[in-house]
KOLSE-531367 format. One record per residue (C-alpha): residue in one letter; z, y, x. Coordinates in pm, 1 decimal, padded with zeros to 6 digits. Layout:
% KOLSE-531367
+--------+----------+----------+----------+
| residu |       zz |       yy |       xx |
+--------+----------+----------+----------+
|      A |        Z |        Y |        X |
...
+--------+----------+----------+----------+
//
This chain:
% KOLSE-531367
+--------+----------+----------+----------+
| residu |       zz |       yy |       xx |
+--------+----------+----------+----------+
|      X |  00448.6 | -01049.4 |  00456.3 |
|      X |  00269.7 | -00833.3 |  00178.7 |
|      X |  00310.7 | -00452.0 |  00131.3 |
|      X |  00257.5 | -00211.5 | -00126.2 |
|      X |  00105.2 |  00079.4 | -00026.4 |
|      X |  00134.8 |  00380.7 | -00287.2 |
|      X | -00050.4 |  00688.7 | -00180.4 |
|      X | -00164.9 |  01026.5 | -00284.5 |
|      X | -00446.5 |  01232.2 | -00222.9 |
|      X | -00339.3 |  01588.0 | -00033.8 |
|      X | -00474.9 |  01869.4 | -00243.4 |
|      X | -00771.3 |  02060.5 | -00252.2 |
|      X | -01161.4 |  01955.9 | -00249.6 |
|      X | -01212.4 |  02003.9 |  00143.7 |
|      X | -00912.9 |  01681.5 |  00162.7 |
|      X | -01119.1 |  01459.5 | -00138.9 |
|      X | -01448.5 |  01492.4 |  00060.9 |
|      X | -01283.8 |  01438.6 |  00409.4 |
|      X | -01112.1 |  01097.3 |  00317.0 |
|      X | -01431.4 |  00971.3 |  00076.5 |
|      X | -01658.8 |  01038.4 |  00417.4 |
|      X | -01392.3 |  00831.1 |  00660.3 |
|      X | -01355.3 |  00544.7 |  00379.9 |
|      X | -01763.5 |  00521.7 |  00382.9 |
|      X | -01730.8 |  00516.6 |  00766.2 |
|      X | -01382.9 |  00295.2 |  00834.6 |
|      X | -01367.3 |  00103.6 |  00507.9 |
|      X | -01043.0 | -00074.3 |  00452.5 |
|      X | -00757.8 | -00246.5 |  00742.3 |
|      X | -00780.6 | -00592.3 |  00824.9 |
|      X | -00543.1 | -00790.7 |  00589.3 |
|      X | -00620.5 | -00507.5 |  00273.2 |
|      X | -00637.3 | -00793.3 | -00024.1 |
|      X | -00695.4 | -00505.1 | -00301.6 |
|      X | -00717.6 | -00175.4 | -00385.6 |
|      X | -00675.0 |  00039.2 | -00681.1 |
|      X | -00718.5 |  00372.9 | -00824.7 |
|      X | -00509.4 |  00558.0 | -01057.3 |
|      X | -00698.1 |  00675.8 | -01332.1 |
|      X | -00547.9 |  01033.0 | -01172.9 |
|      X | -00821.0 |  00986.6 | -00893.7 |
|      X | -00562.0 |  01100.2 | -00662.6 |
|      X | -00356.7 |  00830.5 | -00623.1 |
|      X | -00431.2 |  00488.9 | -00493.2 |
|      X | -00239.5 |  00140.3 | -00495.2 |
|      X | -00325.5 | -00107.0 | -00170.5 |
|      X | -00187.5 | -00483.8 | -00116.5 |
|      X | -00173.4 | -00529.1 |  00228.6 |
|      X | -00046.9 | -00881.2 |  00476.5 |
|      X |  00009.5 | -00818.0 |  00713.6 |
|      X |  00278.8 | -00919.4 |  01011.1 |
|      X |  00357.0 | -00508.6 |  01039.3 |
|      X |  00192.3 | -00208.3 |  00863.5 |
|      X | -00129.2 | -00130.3 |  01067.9 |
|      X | -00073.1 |  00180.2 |  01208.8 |
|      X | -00406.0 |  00251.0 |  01320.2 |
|      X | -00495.6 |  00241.1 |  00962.7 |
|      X | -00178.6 |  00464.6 |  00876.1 |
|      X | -00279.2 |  00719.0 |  01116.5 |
|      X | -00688.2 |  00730.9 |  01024.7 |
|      X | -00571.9 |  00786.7 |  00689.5 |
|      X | -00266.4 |  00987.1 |  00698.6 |
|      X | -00404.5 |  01381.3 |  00750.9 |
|      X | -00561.5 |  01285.2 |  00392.0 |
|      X | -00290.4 |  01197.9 |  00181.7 |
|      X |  00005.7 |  01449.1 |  00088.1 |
|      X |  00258.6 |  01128.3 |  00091.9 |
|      X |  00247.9 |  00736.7 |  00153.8 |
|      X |  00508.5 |  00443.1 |  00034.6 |
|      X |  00561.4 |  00133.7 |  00191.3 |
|      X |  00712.0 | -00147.5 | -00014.7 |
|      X |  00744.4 | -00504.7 |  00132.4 |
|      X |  00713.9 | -00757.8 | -00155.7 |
|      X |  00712.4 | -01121.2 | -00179.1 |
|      X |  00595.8 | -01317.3 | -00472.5 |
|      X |  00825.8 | -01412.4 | -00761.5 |
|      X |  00799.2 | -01762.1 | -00744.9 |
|      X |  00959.3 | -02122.0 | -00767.1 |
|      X |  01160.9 | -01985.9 | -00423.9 |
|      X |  01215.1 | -01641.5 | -00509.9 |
|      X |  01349.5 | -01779.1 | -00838.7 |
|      X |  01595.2 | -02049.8 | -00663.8 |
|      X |  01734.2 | -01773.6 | -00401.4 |
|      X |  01761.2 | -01522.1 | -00704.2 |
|      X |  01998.9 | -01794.1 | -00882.3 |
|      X |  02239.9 | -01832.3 | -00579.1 |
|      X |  02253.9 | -01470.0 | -00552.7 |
|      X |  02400.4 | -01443.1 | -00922.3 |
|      X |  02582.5 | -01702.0 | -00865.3 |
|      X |  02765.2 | -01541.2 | -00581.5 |
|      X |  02847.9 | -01277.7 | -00780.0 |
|      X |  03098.6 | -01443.9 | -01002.2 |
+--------+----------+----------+----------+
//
């Protein structure tokens, strides 16, 4: 399964320069496909599979950032297409 991770920086300088200094050291969780930051510099975007959120991870990072959302996704394809049909048409 894939997640979304949406999270954003805690306030204050002393936070920035703690997380920047345990990224350098930790890097990124095993499964982490891509990361992105919001042109705020405060806010940053991770796709994650992974079987379960690593919560290792979660909790190296989590003093850091003032709040965190998990979103389980799955792609919009040829499946996700056919299942979104029968849902509408189990509607009528």
């Amino acid at each position: 399964m894939k997640f979304v991770v949406i999270s954003k920086l805690a306030p204050g300088v002393d936070s920035t320069r703690k997380a920047l200094d345990v990224f350098k050291k930790v890097g990124l969780p095993a499964g982490t496909e891509s990361v992105w930051a919001a042109a705020d510099a405060k806010t940053f975007i991770n796709i994650v599979e992974s079987d379960s959120p690593d919560m290792t991870a979660a909790a190296t990072y989590a003093p850091f950032f003032s709040e965190s959302t998990v979103i389980p996704v799955v792609a919009v394809d040829a499946s996700w297409l056919e299942a979104m049909e029968a849902a509408v048409a189990n509607l009528d």
